[in-house]
C-alpha positions in Angstrom: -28.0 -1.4 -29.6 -29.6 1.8 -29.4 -29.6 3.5 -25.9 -32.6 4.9 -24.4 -32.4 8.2 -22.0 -34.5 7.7 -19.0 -36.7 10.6 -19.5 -38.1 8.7 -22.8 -39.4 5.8 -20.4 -42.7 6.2 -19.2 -43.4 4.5 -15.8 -45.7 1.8 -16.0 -48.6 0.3 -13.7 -49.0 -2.6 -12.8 -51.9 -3.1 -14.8 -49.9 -1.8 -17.7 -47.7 -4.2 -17.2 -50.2 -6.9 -16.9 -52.2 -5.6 -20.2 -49.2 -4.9 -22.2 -48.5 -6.4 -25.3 -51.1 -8.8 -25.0 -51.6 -12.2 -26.6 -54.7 -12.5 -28.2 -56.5 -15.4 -27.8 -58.2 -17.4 -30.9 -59.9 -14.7 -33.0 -59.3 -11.8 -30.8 -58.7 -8.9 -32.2 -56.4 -5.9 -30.6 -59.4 -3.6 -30.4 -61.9 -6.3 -28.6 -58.7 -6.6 -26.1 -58.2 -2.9 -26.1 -61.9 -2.8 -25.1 -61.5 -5.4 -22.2 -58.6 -3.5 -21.1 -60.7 0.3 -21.3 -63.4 -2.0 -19.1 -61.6 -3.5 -16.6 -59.7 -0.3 -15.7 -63.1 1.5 -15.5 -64.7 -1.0 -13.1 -61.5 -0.8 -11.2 -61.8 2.9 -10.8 -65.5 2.8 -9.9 -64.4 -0.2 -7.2 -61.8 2.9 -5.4 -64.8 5.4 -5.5 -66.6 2.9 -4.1 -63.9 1.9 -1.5 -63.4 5.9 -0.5 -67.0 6.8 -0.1 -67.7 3.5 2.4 -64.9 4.5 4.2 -65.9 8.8 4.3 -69.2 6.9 5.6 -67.9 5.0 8.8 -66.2 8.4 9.7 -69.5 9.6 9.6 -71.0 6.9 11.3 -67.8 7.2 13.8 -68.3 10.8 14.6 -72.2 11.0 14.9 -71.5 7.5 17.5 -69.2 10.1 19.9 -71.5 12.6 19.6 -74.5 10.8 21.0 -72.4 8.5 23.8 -71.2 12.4 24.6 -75.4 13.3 24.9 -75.9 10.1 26.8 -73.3 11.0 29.3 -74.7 14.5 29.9 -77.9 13.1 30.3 -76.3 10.3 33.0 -75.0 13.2 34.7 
């Protein structure tokens, strides 16, 4: 058996993992799989950008809430 050094594995996702080697169902052809694969990592990506922009908004949201309970209590004052 050959051996491997460690610095020729490359660390791999879990999606890697989970795409990896795949069995093609029926008719399916490596690229049409290759294709699902491109798609579903691409949607996944959007889904973070999508994740990190609603949560930059509630700091917003968070920040311009203190701000005006801080007028209101002037105003009480």
């Amino acid at each position: 058996m050959p051996r491997v050094k460690s610095s020729q594995l490359q660390r791999m996702s879990k999606l890697d993992r989970f795409f990896g080697d795949a069995p093609l169902v029926g008719d399916e052809t490596q690229e049409e799989y290759d294709a699902f694969r491109a798609k579903t990592l691409s949607t996944l990506a959007a889904i973070k950008e999508i994740e990190r922009r609603n949560e930059e908004a509630a700091e917003q949201l968070k920040r311009a809430t203190r701000m005006i309970e801080g007028e209101f209590k002037q105003a009480a004052e």
